[in-house]
TORVEXVO-163120 format. One record per residue (C-alpha): x, y, z; residue in one letter. Coordinates in Angstrom, 2 decimals, decimal comma, always signed. Layout:
<atoms>
       u       v       w pamar
       X       Y       Z     a
...
</atoms>
This chain:
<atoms>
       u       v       w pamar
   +0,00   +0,00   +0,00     x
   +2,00   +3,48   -1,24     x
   -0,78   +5,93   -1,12     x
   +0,46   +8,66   +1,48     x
   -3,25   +8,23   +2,65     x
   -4,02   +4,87   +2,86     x
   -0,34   +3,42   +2,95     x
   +2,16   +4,24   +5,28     x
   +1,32   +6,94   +7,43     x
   -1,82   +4,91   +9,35     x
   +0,91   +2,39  +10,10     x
   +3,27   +4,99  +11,67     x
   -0,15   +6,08  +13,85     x
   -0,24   +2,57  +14,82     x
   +2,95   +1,25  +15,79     x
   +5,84   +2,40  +17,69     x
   +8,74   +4,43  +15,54     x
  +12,50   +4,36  +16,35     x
  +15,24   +6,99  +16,73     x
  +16,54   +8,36  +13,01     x
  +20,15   +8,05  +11,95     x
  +21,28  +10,20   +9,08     x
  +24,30  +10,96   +6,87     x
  +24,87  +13,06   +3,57     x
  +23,79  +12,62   +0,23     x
  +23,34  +15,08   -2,48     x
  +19,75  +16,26   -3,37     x
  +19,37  +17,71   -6,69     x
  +15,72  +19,20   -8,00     x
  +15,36  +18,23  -11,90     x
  +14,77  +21,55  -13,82     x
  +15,29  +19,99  -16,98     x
  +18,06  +19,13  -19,27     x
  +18,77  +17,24  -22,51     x
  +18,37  +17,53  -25,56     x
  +15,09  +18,13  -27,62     x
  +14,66  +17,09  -30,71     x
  +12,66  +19,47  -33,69     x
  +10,36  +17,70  -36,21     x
   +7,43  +18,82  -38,72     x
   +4,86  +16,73  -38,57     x
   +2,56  +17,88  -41,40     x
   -1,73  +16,88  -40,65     x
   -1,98  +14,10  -42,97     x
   -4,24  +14,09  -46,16     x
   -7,79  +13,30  -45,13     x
   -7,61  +13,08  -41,37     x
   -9,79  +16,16  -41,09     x
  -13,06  +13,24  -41,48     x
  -12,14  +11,94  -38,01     x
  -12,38  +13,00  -34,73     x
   -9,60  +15,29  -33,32     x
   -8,25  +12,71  -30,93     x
   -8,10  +10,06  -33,75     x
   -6,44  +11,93  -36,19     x
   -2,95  +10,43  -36,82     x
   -1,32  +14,29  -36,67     x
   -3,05  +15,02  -33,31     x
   -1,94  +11,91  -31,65     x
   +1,68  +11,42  -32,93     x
   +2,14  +15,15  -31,78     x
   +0,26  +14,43  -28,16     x
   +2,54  +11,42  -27,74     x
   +5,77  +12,89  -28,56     x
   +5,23  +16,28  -26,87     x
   +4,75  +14,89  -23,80     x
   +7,75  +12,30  -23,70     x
  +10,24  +15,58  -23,16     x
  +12,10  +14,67  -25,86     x
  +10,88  +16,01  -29,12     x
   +9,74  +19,64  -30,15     x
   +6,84  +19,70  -32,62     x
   +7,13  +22,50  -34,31     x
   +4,02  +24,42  -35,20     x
   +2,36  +23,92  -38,50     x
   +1,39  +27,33  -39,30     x
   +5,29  +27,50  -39,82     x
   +5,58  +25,16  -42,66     x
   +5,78  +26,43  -46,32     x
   +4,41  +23,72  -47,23     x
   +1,92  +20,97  -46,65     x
   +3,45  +17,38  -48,42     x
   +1,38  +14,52  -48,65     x
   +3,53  +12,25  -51,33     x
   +7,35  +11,71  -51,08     x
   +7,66  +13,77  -54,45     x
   +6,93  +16,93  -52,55     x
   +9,42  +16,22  -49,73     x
  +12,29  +15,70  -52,75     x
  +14,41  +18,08  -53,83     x
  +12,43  +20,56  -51,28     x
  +14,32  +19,65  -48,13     x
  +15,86  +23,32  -47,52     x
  +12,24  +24,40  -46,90     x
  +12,28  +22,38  -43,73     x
  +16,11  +23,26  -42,86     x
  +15,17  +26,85  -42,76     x
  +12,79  +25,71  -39,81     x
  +15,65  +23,96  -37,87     x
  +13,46  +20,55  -38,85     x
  +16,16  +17,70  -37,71     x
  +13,50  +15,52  -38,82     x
  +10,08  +15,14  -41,33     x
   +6,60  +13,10  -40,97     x
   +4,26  +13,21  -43,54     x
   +1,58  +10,78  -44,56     x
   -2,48   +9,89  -45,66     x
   -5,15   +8,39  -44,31     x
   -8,07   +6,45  -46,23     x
  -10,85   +4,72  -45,51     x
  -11,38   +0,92  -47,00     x
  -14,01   -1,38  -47,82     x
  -15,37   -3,21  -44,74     x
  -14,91   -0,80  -42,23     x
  -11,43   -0,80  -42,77     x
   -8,93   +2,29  -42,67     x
   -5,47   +2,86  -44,53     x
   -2,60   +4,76  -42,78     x
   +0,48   +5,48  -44,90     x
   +3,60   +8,01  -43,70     x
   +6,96   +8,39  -44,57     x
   +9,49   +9,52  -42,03     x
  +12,45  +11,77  -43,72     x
  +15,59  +12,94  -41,77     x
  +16,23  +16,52  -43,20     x
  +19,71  +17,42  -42,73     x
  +20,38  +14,36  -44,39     x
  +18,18  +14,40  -47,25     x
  +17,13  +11,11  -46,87     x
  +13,82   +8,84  -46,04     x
  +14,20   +7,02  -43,33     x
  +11,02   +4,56  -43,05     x
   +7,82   +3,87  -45,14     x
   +4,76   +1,99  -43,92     x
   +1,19   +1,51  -44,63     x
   -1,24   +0,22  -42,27     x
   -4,41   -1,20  -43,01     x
   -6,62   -1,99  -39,98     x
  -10,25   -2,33  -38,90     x
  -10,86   +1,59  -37,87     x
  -11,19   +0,49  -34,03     x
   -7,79   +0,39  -34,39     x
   -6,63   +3,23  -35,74     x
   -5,43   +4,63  -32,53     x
   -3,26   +2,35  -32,11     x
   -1,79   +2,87  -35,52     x
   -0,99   +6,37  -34,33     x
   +0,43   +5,65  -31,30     x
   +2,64   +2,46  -33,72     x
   +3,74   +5,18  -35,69     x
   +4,89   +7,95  -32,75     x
   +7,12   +4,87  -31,13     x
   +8,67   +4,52  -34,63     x
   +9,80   +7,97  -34,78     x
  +10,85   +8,22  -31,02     x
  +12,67   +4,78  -31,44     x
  +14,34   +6,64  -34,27     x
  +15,66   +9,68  -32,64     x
  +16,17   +8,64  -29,19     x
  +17,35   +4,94  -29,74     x
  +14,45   +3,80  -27,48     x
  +12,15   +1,74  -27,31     x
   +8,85   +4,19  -27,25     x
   +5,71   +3,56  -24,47     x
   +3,05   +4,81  -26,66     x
   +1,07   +1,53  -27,15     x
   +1,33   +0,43  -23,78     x
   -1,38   +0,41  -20,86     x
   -1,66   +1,84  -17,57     x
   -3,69   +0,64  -14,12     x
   -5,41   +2,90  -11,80     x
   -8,15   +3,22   -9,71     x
  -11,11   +5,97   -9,70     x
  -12,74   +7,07   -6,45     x
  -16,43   +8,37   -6,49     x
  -18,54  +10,25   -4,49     x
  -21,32   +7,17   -3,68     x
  -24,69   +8,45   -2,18     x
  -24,30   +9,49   +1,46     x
  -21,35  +11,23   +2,91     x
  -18,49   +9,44   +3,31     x
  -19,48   +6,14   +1,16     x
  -17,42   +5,84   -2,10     x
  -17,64   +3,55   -5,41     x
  -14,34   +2,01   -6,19     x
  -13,55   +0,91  -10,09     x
  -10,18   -0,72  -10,94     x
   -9,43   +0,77  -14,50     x
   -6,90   -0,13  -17,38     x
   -6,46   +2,17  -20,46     x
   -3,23   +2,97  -22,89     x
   -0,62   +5,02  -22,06     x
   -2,44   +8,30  -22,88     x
   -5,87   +7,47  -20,64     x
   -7,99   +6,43  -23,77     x
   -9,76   +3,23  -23,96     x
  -10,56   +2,89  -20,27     x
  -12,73   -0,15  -19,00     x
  -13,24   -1,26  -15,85     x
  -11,48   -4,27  -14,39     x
  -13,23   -4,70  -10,87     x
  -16,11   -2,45   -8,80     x
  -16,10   -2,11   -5,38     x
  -17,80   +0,10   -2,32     x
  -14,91   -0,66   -0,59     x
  -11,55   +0,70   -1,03     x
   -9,38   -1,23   -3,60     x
   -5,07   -0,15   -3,93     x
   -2,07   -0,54   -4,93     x
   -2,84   -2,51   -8,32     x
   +0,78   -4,06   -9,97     x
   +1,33   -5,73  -13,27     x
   +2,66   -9,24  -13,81     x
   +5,73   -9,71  -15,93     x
   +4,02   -9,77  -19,09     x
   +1,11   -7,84  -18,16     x
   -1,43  -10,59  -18,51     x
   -2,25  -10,41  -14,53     x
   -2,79   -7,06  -12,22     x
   -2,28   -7,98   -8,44     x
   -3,78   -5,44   -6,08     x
   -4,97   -4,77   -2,44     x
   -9,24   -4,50   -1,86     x
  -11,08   -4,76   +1,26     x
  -14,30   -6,01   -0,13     x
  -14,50   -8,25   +3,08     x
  -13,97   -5,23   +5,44     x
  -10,60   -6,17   +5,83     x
   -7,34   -5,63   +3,47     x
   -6,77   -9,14   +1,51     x
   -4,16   -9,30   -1,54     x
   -5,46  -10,53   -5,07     x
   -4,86  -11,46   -8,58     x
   -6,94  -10,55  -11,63     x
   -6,63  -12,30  -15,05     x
   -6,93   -9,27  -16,91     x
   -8,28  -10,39  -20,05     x
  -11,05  -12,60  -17,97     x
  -11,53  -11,49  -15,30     x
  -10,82  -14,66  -13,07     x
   -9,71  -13,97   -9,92     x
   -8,27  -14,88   -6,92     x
   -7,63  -14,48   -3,22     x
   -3,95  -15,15   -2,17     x
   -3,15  -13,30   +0,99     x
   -6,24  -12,74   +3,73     x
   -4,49  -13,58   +6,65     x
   -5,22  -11,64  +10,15     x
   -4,03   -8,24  +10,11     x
   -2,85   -5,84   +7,51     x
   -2,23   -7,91   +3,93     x
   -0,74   -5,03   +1,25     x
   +1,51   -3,95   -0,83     x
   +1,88   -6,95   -3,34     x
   +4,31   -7,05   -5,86     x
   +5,00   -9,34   -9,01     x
   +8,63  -11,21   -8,90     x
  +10,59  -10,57  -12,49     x
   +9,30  -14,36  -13,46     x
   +6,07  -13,92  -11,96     x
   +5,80  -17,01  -10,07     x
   +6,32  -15,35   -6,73     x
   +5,08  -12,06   -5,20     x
   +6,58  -10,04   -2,58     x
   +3,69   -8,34   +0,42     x
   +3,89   -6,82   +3,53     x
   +1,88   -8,90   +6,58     x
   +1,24   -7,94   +9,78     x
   -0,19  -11,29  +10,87     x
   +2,49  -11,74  +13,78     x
   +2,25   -8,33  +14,89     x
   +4,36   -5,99  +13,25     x
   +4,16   -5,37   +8,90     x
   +6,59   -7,32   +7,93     x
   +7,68   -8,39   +4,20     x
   +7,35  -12,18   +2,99     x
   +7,78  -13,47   -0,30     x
   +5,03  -16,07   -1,43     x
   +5,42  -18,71   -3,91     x
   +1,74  -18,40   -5,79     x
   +2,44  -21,98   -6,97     x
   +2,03  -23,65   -3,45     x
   +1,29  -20,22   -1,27     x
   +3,90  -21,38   +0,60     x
   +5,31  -17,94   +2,65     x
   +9,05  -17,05   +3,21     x
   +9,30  -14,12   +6,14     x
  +12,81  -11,41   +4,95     x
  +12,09   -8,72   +7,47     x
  +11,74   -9,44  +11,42     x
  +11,48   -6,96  +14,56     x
   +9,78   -4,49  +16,05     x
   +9,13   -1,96  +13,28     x
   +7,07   -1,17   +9,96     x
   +8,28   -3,10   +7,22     x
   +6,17   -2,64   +3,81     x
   +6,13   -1,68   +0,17     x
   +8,65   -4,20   -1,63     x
   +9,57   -4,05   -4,77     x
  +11,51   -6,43   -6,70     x
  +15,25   -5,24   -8,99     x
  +14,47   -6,07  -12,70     x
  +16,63   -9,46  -12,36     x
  +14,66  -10,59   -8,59     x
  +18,11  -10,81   -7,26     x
  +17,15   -7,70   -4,59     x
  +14,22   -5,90   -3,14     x
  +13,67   -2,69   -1,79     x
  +10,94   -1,53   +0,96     x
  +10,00   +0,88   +3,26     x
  +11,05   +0,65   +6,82     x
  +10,90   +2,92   +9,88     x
  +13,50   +1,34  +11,68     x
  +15,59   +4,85  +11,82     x
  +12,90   +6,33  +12,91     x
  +10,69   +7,65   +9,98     x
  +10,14   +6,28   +6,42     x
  +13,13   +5,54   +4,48     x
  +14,42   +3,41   +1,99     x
  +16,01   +0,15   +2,26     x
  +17,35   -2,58   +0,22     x
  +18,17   -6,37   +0,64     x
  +18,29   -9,35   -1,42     x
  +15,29  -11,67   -2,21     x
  +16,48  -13,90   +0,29     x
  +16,48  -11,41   +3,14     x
  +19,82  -11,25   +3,60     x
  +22,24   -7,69   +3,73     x
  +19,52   -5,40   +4,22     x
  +21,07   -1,96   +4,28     x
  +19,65   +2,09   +4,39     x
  +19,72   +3,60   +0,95     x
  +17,81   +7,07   +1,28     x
  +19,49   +9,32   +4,04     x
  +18,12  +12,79   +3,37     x
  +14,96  +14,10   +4,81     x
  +12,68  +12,19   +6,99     x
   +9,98  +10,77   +4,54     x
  +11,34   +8,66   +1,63     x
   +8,84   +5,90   +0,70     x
   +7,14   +3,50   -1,72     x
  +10,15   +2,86   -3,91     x
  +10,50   +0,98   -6,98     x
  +13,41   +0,28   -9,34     x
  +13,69   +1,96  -13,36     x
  +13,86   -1,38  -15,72     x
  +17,41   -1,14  -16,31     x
  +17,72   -1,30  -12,59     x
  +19,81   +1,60  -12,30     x
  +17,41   +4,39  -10,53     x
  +14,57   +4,28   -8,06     x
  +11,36   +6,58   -8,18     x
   +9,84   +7,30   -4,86     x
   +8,24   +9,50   -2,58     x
   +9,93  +12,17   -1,02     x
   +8,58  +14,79   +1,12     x
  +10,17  +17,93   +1,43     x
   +8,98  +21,32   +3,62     x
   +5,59  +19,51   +4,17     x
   +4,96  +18,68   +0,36     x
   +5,42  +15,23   -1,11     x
   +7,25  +14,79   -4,54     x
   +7,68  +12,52   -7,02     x
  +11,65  +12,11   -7,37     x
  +14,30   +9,93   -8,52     x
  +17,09   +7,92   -6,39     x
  +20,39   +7,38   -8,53     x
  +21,88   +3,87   -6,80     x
  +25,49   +4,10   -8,14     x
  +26,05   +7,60   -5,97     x
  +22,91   +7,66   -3,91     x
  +21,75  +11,17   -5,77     x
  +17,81  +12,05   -5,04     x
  +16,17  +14,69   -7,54     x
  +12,88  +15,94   -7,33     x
  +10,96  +15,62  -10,49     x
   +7,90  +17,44   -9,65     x
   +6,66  +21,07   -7,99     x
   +3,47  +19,86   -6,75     x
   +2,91  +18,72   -3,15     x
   +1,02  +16,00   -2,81     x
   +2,49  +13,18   -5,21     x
   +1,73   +9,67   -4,64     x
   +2,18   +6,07   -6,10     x
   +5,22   +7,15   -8,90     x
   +5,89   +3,99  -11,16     x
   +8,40   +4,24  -13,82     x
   +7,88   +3,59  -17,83     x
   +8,86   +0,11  -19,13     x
  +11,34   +2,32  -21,14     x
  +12,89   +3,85  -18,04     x
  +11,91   +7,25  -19,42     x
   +8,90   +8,79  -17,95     x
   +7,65   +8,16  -14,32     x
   +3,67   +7,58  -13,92     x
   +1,99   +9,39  -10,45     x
   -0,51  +10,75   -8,60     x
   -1,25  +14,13   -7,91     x
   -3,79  +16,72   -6,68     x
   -4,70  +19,66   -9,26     x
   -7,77  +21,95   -8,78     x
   -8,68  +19,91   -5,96     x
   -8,77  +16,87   -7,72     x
   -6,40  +13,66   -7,78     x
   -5,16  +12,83  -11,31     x
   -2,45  +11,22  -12,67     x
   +0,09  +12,87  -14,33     x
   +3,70  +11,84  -15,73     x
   +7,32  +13,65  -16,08     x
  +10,11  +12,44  -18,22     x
  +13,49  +11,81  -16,78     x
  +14,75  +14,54  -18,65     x
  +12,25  +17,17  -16,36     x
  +10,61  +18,50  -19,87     x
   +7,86  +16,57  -20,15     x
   +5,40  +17,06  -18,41     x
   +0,96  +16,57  -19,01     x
   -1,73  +15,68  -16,84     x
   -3,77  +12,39  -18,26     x
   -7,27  +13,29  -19,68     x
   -9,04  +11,38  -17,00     x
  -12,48  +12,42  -16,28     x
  -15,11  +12,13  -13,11     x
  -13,83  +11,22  -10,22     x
  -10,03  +11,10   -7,96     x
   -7,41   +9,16   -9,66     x
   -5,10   +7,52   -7,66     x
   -2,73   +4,10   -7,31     x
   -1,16   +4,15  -11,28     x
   +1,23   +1,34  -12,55     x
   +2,49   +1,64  -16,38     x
   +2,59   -2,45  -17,47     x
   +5,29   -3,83  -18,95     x
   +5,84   -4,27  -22,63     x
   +3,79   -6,21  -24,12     x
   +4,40  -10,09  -25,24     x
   +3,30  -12,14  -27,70     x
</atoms>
């Protein structure tokens, strides 16, 4: 359980906290850096017959603005408006002269059958030279995803990874319910943009921290549709499900193991939280943590060799690691008193977490190799952060207006957009892995 809310902080009303220990580390806040990269994407011919937040234009530009790394520039700049690779040829100073480093145009058509044609051509202008050409034809209920196909081609292209636009996110939607105080609950999954939401599970009692499998076939999450907090696991696609942790006490925080055969949870049901790993196979439990403090949110490395958690055993919420047998647990996070809910970047190299700073809570980063924390965000009450399965954007929760929403920021701190999420609080996101065959 990582919601500041509903995760940590009852347990530290609870229980019994211990004296904090500290030593330096270096705190940087991220305002920005890297390098952007220009491109002209022209509106392609005949998108103007479909919705706005179909049209291939609209979307590739949405998706590539908001990874930090690209700068669309605007339209009403271009000289010209190519729709066929013999208007790019021979012209590609007009593009130059707008600092273009690279060129997307293309056409969209409908088909017989309900079917829809998507061609572009991607050029590279200093160069001179085309660097892809597709067509897609697809039923049109899929012509988002086309879009979204085509935006991870050209951010593969230019940033030499692997591009998130095609993948989905979990999260789940709180809503006023009828009489003060009583709330409907809805597990959601969408894409990576909010569109294309349905509803995985419905509750009147509170449902959290949802987590992907390994190949985001399976979401595990926390729901106290018994009264009490038991851990589950949802077969996305059909909705079976099934109860694996509703033991007495406090049953949270699941997470998936890298092979997915295991997950790691935080159980109270000697006492104190503490963190087991179960084997989902047998439900046979194996206890890491022991002693009189609150042990909870693990999270597994990218290669299950090592998990983090959060622990007050210094005194307040910090960050600790140890391996996923128990053994060498040691302190990672050192400055300021609240550092929670931690979970590793893919390539295992970073950690996104909680970190609260002058009262306000922030999304930030935690470098391992030289145990640097940067803030990524400026609002105050951030929750739930969960990285990109390309390591470049973080996921979170926030409050704007009043209202909890999830929002994401790229690594490089220029990317930045709130998710077009409507009616109701947002809370609790995880990004899935890629996806597999």
């Amino acid at each position: 359980m990582n919601r500041i809310g509903l995760g940590f902080v009852p347990l530290l009303v609870m229980l019994v906290v211990m004296p904090l220990v500290a030593r330096a580390v270096t705190i940087h806040i991220n305002h920005g850096y890297g390098q952007r990269f220009p491109i002209a994407i022209v509106p392609f011919k005949g998108e103007k017959a479909w919705p706005q937040d179909l049209r291939p234009s609209a979307v590739i530009i949405k998706d590539l603005d908001g990874s930090g790394w690209f700068n669309v520039l605007p339209s009403a700049d271009y000289l010209t408006q190519p729709h066929h690779d013999r208007q790019v040829e021979g012209h590609f100073n007009d593009w130059r002269l707008l600092k273009a480093s690279g060129l997307l145009i293309g056409r969209i058509e409908r088909q017989p059958g309900g079917r829809v044609k998507v061609a572009f051509r991607l050029y590279d202008v200093n160069l001179g030279t085309q660097l892809k050409a597709l067509q897609y034809v697809v039923p049109a209920g899929q012509l988002r995803t086309v879009d979204n196909a085509i935006a991870n081609i050209v951010y593969k292209h230019w940033t030499g990874v692997r591009g998130v636009f095609n993948t989905r996110i979990a999260f789940v939607t709180m809503y006023p319910d009828g009489a003060p105080g009583h709330f409907l609950y809805e597990l959601k999954v969408a894409d990576a943009e909010g569109h294309g939401v349905h509803v995985i599970l419905r509750s009147h009692e509170p449902i959290m921290s949802p987590r992907w499998s390994p190949h985001g076939r399976r979401l595990t999450y926390v729901s106290f549709a018994t009264g009490w907090p038991a851990v589950y696991i949802q077969d996305v696609a059909t909705g079976d499900i099934r109860r694996v942790a509703a033991f007495h006490g406090l049953n949270g925080a699941p997470s998936f193991a890298p092979d997915g055969t295991h997950i790691a949870l935080s159980l109270s049901k000697t006492g104190y939280p503490e963190i087991y790993v179960m084997n989902l196979m047998t439900g046979r439990l194996r206890q890491l943590t022991f002693g009189p403090n609150i042990n909870t949110e693990p999270s597994w490395s990218p290669h299950g060799g090592h998990i983090v958690f959060t622990s007050d055993r210094s005194g307040g919420p910090q960050i600790y690691e140890m391996t996923a047998y128990g053994n060498h647990k040691h302190r990672l996070t050192f400055r300021g008193r609240y550092n929670a809910g931690a979970s590793f970047s893919p390539n295992g190299k970073w950690l996104t977490l909680v970190s609260r700073r002058a009262g306000q809570y922030h999304a930030a980063v935690f470098e391992l190799a030289d145990s640097t924390l940067e803030i990524l965000t400026a609002t105050s009450l951030d929750e739930s952060p969960t990285f990109a399965p390309n390591g470049q954007e973080i996921l979170y929760s926030t409050v704007v207006g009043g209202h909890r929403v999830l929002a994401t920021v790229s690594l490089n701190g220029r990317g930045r957009r709130i998710l077009g999420l409507t009616g109701g609080d947002v809370s609790d996101p995880a990004w899935s892995p890629f996806r597999h065959p």
